[in-house]
N, C-alpha and C positions, 0 to 999 in steps of 0.2 A: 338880415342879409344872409344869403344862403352859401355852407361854405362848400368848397370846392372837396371833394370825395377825397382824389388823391393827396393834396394837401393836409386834409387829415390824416391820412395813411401816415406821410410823411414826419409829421409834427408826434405822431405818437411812437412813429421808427428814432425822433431824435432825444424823445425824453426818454425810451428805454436804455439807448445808447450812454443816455445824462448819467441815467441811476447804475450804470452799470461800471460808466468810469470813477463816478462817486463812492462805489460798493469795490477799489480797486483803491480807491486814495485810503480806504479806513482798514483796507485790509495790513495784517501784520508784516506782508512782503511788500506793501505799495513802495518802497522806495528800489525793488528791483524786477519789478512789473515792465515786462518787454509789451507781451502780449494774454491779455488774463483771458482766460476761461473759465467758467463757473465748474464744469463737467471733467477739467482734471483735474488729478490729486495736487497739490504744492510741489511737491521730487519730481513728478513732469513737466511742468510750466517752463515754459521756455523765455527765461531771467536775463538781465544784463549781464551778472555774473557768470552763466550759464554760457553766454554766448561768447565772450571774454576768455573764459577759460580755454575752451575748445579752439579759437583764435589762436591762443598763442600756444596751445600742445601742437597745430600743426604747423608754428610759423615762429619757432623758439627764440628767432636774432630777435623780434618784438620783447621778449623777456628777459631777454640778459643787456642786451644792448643799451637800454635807457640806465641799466643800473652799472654799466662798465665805470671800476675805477682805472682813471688815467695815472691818478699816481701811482699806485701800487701793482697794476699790472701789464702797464703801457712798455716799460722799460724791456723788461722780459717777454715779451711778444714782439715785438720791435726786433731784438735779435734775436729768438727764433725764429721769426716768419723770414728771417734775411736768412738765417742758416739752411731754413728747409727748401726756403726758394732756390738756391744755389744746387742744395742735393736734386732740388727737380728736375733741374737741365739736363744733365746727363743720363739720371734716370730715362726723365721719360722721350728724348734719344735712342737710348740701348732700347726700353723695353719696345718701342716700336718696331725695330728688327726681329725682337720677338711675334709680335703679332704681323707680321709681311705686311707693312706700309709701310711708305717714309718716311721719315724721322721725324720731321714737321708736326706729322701728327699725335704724335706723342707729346711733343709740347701744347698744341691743342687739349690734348687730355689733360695736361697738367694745370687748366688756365679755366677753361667754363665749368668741370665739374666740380672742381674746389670751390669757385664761389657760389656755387647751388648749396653743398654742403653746408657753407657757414650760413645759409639763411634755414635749412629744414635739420642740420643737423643735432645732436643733443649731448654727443660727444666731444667735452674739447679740448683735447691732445690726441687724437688720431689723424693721421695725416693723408688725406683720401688722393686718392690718385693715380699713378699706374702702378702695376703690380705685375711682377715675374708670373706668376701661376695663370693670373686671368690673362693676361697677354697674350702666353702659349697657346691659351684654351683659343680665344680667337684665334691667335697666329694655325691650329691644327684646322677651323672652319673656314678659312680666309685660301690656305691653299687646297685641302679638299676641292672645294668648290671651283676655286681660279687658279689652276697647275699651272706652270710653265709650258707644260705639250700645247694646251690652250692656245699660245699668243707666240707660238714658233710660225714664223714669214720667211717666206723663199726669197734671198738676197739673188736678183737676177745677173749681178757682175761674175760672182764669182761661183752663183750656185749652189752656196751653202744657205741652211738654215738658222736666221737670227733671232733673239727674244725681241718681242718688242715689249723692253721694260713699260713705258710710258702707259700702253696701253693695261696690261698688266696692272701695274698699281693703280689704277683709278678703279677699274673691278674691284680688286680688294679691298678700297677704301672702302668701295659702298656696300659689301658684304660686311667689313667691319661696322660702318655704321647702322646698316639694317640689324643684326646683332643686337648690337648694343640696343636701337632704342624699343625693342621688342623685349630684351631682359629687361628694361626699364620700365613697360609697361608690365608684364609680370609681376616685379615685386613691387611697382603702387600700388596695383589691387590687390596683392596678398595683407600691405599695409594697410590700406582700409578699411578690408573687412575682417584685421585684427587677426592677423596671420602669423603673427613672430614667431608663436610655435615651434611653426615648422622647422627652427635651427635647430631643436631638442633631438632633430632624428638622428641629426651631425653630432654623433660622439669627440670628446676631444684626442681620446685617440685615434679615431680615423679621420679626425682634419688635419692633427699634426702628419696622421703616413699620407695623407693623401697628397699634402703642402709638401712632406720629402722626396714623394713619388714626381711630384713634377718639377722640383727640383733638379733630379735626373734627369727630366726629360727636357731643361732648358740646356744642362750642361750640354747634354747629347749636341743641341742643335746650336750650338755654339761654336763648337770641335772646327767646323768648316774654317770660320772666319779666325778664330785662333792660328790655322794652320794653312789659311789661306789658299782653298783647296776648293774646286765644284763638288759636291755632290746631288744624287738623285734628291727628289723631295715624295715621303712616303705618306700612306693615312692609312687607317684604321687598325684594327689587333694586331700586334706584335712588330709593327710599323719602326718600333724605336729598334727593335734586332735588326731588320733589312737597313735603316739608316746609320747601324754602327758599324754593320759586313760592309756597307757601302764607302763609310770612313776608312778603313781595316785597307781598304783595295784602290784608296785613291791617297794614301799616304805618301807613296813613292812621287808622289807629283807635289808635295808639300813647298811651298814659298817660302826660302829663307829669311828673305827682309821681313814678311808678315811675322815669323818666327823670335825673329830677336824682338819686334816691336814689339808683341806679346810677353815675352822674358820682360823687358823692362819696363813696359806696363803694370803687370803684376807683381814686378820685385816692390814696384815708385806705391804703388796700393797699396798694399800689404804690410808695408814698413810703416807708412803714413798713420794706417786705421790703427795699427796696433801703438802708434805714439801716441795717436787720437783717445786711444782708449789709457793708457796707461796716463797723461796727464789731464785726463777728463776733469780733474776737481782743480787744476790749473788754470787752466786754457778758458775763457766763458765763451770761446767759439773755436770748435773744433774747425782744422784745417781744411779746404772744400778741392781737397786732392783729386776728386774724381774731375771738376769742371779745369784743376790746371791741368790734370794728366791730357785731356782731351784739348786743349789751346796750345797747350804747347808741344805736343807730339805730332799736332793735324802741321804745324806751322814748318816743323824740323824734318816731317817726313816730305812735304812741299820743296824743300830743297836736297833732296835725296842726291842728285848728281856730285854736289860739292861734299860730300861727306865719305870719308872710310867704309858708308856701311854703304856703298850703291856698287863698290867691289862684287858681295854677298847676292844681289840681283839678277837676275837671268833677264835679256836685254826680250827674249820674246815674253817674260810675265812681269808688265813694268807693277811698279807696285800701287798704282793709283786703277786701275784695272781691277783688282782684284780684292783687297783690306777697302777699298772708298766706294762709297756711292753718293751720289751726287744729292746736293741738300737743295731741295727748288722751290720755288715757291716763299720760301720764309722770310720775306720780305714785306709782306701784306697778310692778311685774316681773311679766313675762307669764309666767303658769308655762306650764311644756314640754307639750307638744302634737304627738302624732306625725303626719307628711305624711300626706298625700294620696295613697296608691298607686297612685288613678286616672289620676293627672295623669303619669305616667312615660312610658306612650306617649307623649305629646305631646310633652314637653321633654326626651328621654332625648338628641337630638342637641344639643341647646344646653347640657346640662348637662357634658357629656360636653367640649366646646367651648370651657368658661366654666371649665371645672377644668383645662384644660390650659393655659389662657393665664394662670390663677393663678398655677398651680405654676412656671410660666416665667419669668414676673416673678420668683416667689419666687428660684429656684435664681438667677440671674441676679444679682439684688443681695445673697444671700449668697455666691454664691464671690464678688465680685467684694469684696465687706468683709472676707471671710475671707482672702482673699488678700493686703490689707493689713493686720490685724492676725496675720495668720501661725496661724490655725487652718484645720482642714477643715472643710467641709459634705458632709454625705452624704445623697446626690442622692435615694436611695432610702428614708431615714427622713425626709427633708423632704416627699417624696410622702405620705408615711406621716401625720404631721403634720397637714400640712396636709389632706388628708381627712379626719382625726379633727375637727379642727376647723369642715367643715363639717358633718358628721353632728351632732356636739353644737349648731352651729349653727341646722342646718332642724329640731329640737326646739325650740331659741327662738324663730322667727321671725324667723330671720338670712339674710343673703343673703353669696351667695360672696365670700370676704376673698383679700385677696393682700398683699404688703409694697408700702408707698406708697414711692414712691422721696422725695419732701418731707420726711415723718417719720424716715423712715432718715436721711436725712441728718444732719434736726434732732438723733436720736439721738447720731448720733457723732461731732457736733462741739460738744453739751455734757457730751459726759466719761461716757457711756455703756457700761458696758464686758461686761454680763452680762444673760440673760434675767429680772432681778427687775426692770429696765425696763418690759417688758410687766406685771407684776404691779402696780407702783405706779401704773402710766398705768392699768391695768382700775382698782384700785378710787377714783381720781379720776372716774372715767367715773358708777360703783357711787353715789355718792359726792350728784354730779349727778345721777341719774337720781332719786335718792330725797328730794335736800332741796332741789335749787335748781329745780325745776325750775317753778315755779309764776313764775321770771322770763320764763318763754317761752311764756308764753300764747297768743302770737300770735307767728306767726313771718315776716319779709317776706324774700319768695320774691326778692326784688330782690338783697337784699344774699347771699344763698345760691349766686346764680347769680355774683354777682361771686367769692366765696370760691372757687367751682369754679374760674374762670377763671383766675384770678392763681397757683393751684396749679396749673394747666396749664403752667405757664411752661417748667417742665423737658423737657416730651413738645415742645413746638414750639423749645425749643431746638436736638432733634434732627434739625431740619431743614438744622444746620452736616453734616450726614453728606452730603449729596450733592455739593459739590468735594470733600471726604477721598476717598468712593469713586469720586470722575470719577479722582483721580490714581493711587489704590491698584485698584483692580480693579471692575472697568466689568460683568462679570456680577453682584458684588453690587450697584451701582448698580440694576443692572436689578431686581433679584428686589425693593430697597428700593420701587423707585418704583411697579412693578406692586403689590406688598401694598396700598402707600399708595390707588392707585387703587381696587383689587379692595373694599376695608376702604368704602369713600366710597360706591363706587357698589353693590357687591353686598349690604351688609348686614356686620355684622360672624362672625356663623357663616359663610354663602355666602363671606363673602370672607376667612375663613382656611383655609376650603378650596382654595379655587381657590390662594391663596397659595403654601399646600405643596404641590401640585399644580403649579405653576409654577417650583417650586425645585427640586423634584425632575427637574422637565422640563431645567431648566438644567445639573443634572450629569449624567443621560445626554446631551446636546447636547456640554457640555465632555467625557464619555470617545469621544464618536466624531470630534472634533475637537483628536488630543492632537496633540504636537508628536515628530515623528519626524526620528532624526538618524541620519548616519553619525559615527563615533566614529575618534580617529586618536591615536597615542601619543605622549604628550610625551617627547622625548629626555633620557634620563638617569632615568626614574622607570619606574614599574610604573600610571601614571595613562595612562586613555583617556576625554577629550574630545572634545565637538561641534565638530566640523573650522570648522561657521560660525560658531561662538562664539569660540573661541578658536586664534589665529593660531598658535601652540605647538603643536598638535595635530596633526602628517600623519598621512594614511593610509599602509599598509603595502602595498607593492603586492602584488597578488594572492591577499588578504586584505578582505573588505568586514566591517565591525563594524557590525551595524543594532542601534538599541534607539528602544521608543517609548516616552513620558513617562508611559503610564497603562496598566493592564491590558488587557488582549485578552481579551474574551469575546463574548457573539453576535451585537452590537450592532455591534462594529467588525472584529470578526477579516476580514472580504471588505477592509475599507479598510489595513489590516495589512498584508495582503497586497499589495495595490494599492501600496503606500508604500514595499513593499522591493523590487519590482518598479524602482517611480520613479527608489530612489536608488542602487539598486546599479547603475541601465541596463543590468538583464537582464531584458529581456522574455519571461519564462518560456512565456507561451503559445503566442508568435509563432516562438521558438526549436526548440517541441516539436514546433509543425505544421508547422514547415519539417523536422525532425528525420523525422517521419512519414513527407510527401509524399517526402523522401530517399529513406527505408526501402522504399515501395512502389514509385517508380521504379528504386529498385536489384535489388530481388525481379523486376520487372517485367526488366528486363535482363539480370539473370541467368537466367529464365526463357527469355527470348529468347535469349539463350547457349546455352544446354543445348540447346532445340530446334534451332537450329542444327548446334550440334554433332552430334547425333543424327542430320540431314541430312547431314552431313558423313562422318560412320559411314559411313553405309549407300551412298553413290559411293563409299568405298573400299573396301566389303565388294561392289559388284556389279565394281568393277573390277579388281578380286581373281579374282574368280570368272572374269571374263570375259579375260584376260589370264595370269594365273597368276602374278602377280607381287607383293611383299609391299608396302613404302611407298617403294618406290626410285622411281615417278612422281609423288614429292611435290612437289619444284620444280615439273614441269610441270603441277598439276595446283592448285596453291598449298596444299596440305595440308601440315599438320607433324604430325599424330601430338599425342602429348599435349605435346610442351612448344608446341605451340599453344592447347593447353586449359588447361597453367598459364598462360601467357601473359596469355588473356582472362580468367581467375579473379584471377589477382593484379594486376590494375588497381588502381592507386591511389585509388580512391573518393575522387576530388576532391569538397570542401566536407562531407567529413565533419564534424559536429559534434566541435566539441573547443575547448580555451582559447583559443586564438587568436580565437576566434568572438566572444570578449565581454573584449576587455583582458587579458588571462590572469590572470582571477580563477579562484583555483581554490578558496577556502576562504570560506564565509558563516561569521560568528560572529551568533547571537542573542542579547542581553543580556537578560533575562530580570528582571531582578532586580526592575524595578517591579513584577509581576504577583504577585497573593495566590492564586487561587483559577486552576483550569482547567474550563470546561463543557466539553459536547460540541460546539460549534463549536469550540473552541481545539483542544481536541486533532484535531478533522477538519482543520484547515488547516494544523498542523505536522506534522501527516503527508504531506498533501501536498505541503508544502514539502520536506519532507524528500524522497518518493519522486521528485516532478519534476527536481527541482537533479539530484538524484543518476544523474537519466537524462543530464544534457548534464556526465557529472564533475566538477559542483563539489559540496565534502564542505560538511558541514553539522553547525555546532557550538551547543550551548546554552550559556549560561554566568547563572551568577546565579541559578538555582534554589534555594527555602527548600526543606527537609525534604516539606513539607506539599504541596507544591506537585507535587514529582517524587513522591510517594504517590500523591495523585491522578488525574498520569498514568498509573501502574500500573495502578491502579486500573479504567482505563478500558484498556486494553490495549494502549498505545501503543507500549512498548516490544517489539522484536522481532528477529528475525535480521537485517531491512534498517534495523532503525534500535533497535540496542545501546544500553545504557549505558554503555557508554564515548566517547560521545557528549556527555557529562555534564560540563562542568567548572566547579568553585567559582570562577573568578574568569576574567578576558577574558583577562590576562599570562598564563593557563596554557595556554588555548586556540591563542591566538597564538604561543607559543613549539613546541607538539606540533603547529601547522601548518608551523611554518619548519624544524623537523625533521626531519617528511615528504617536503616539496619541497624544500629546499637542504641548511641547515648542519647536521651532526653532533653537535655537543654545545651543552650552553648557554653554556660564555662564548663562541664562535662565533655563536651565534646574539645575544644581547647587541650584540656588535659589526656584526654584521650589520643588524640593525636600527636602530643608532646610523649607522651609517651612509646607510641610507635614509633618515632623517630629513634628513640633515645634506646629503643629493642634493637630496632634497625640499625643504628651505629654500631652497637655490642656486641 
């Protein structure tokens, strides 16, 4: 029977197939065999394990969640998540004043991006969610962009010009949520393609001036509603001067009712936190003074007429007019709503700006809790994270979250121990936004601006950092104090540029200002020390050790140079034109020789000729034949260049070992180093070179018949000892003593 063509095809496609998942069952990985390939190595194979892993690095609740103990950490989450959920209300309240929307939406921030967190995040005691600093940073993009001049309407009764709020803040929602979910796509992708890095450019002292700078710049914008006063709204450099002149000149119009409510707002905080604090190891739940300050001041100022203090009132500025704004909407959840892709032009630098100074704060106070509870954070699924969270965010009409350093705190010091924290604090938020919300009718802007303030308390404690770094190191002092200024005066986008810009300035300043030493051996060891640092340390004579404290590249290699010049006191350039000028008066002389001589020739070849007689009228004639011409050739070439010329160094050791990387200036000036020394006989040795390093120089062609790799030595004691071999002693325990003995000259 004849069989069918493609059925054989087939039938021999199924038994290679057979042998090939057979050649997978005997293999030594078959029990995590996803997908085999004969043609990749094993560490490529793409494993069950393999696949698992990578699963739950980018989806952590899969990893801790199955293993959650309910006895032992149920308790303590339980009342933390009730503690912090309490601190959220008000927060994220106030901070939405900050960012110019209404209020509502800061409890939106407090509710979806906390629970994105507990599913991607890897930190758990930080408490994500709104934040004074990123608030601002929107609240400065939010009015920019959507002014008040914007949404003034000619009122046709009376002729005057009204805001129309309404319209207004639905703008600014959507500029804050375009924002946000444009920072959110920023830092997923920095996340994914393993970008965490980039917080390393964030010094910690210019995120703590940068975090104190806008500290000021929340007080600033607070002053209003404390004092219950209109002012202008400003943007960009020096914004926050024009907005304090602006305070300064509308004081005389200051609201007394707003004034006492502030006074007793901030006495009712401040009394409270510091009880708070002071029976912290008492109390397993601190008092949630900010959310009664706000219930029961919105309720007692709602009956303002029946009180002593409606005396204090000016009957044209009632006090609901001015300290309140209207709380709408928060009776229902705004369903999702995709941005505004127009608006990306605009805010792509502040979003961009406002997501790195999140994630800063973030990584910051989770290593810094991680490192006391003894887990890791990883830097690059926290980027991951937290971008996630503002994406699902600017779908809410959320504005960019960061961990509040207040609530962290609160977190982990009421027995907080896992991210079901953030799950019970979002649906306390959930909780309030759907049943209580009808006690916040009216909300007074007075007491909102106190809550901001007294929560500030932490950013302006960091103002103890400036004696810490007058004692510990004076360049971060500097980079602190400049943020602080730059952050006040620039704006806060202009002024975290200019920041890292300034930081950055500061370490190329510090690598061309490093500290360059001569090195000398302590008697009895294989250690070389800085001769001016430590007394123990002689030099070897005739032996210079240079090393300098920071790499040599194209910035400083001229001052490198300059530096071993300095301290070996061999003036390399002064040496070589003296060495020249030598050269050419000697050429110049011995020219003059020769022609002579030449002259001298020829009176004994005509008086030869003219006498017949061979050199027997040399006395008389003062001629000697040639040992007159050795004579004048073998002159001793006084002030030859040689060791005597400069202390009788005859050996440079380079130490090397700081240096990571060589450009093309490094290696142009150790070559020159090398060919020049080598013109007045002093040898020229490396030592301290990585792998990567002497590659490099290969690389670059540095290596060559006048400058070998045997030139090359792992450590200074090896160099030192194939130079004392060359010029003196014969074996190494000769040389040992040899050198014990210089020491012990040198001490004497």
């Amino acid at each position: 029977m004849e069989q069918n063509p493609a059925l054989t095809v087939a039938l021999k496609e199924l038994s290679c197939l057979h042998a090939l998942f057979n050649t997978a069952e005997t293999h030594p990985y078959n029990k995590n065999v996803f997908f085999f390939s004969p043609t990749l190595p094993p560490g490529r194979r793409c494993s069950v394990p393999k696949l698992k892993r990578s699963v739950l690095s980018f989806i952590p609740i899969l990893s801790w969640l199955p293993r959650y103990s309910v006895r032992q950490d149920a308790l303590g989450d339980l009342i933390s998540g009730i503690s912090v959920g309490v601190m959220h209300l008000p927060m994220g309240l106030a901070y939405a004043l900050l960012a110019s929307v209404p209020p509502v939406f800061g409890l939106y921030t407090s509710f979806y991006p906390v629970l994105m967190y507990c599913i991607f995040g890897t930190s758990r005691h930080i408490s994500i969610g709104t934040f004074a600093v990123t608030s601002i940073m929107i609240g400065t993009t939010t009015e920019r962009l959507a002014p008040n001049s914007n949404f003034m309407t000619l009122n046709g009764t009376n002729g005057t010009h009204v805001l129309d709020v309404v319209a207004r803040d639905a703008i600014r929602v959507q500029i804050a949520a375009s924002t946000t979910f444009l920072s959110g796509i920023f830092l997923f992708l920095l996340g994914m393609i393993r970008f965490g890095f980039v917080v390393t450019f964030l010094s910690d002292p210019l995120v703590r001036g940068y975090m104190t700078g806008a500290g000021i710049q929340v007080v600033l914008s607070q002053f209003p509603s404390l004092f219950g006063i209109s002012v202008g709204r400003f943007s960009g450099p020096l914004s926050q001067v024009y907005l304090l002149i602006d305070i300064c000149r509308h004081l005389p119009e200051t609201n007394i009712a707003a004034v006492v409510v502030t006074l007793v707002a901030l006495a009712v905080l401040i009394v409270v936190k510091e009880l708070n604090i002071y029976y912290e190891k008492k109390m397993p739940v601190p008092v949630p003074i900010e959310l009664i300050t706000v219930m029961s001041l919105n309720h007692i100022i709602l009956l303002y007429p029946f009180l002593p203090l409606s005396t204090l009132i000016s009957p044209s500025l009632p006090i609901l007019s001015s300290p309140h704004l209207p709380f709408l909407f928060i009776l229902r959840l705004k369903p999702p709503r995709s941005p505004d892709v127009s608006l990306w032009g605009s805010i792509v630098g502040d979003a961009f700006a406002v997501g790195i100074v999140g994630y800063a704060v973030n990584i910051s106070l989770g290593k810094i809790f991680g490192q006391k509870h003894g887990y890791n954070v990883d830097s690059n699924q926290e980027m991951v994270a937290v971008g996630l969270c503002n994406i699902v965010g600017g779908f809410f009409q959320c504005h960019v979250v960061a961990a509040s350093p207040p609530r962290t705190l609160l977190q982990d010091s009421t027995g907080g121990k896992t991210q079901v924290v953030g799950m019970i604090s979002s649906v306390l938020v959930l909780i309030f936004i759907l049943q209580l919300g009808s006690l916040f009718e009216e909300l007074p802007k007075a007491v909102l601006a106190c809550i901001v303030l007294v929560n500030l308390r932490g950013l302006f404690m960091q103002f103890k950092d400036i004696p810490e770094l007058w004692k510990s190191n004076k360049f971060d002092l500097l980079v602190w104090l400049v943020t602080l200024v730059c952050t006040i005066l620039l704006n806060l986008d202009i002024g975290l540029g200019a920041s890292i810009g300034f930081s950055m300035l500061t370490v190329i300043f510090r690598t061309q200002l490093p500290r360059y030493s001569i090195l000398g051996h302590v008697p009895g060891t294989e250690l070389y020390l800085d001769t001016d640092t430590y007394e123990e340390a002689k030099e070897i004579p005739g032996i210079t050790i240079f090393r300098s404290s920071t790499t040599m590249y194209y910035t400083n290699a001229q001052l490198y140079l300059d530096a071993l010049q300095e301290k070996s006191g061999i003036d390399i350039g002064m040496l070589l034109m003296k060495k020249k000028k030598r050269d050419t008066e000697e050429k110049r002389k011995d020219k003059k020789e020769k022609n002579k001589a030449k002259k001298e020739a020829k009176k004994v070849n005509w008086a030869f000729e003219q006498q017949g007689t061979g050199f027997d009228r040399g006395p008389e004639t003062g001629i000697h034949g040639d040992d007159h011409m050795t004579q004048m050739s073998s002159t001793g070439r006084e002030g030859e260049v040689g060791r005597s010329s400069f202390n009788d160094t005859h050996t440079i050791i380079l130490d090397l070992s700081t240096t990571n990387f060589a450009d093309t200036a490094t290696v142009k000036t150790l070559k020159n180093i090398f060919l020049n020394y080598r013109k007045i006989d002093i040898d020229i040795y490396l030592t301290g070179c990585q792998g990567e390093y002497v590659s490099q120089l290969s690389s670059a062609d540095f290596f060559s018949e006048s400058i070998p790799k045997s030139c090359l030595f792992s450590t200074i004691h090896d160099a030192v000892l194939h130079s004392l071999r060359l010029h003196g002693a014969s074996d190494v325990p000769i040389i040992y003593e040899y050198m014990n003995a210089l020491t012990v000259s040198c001490s004497v």
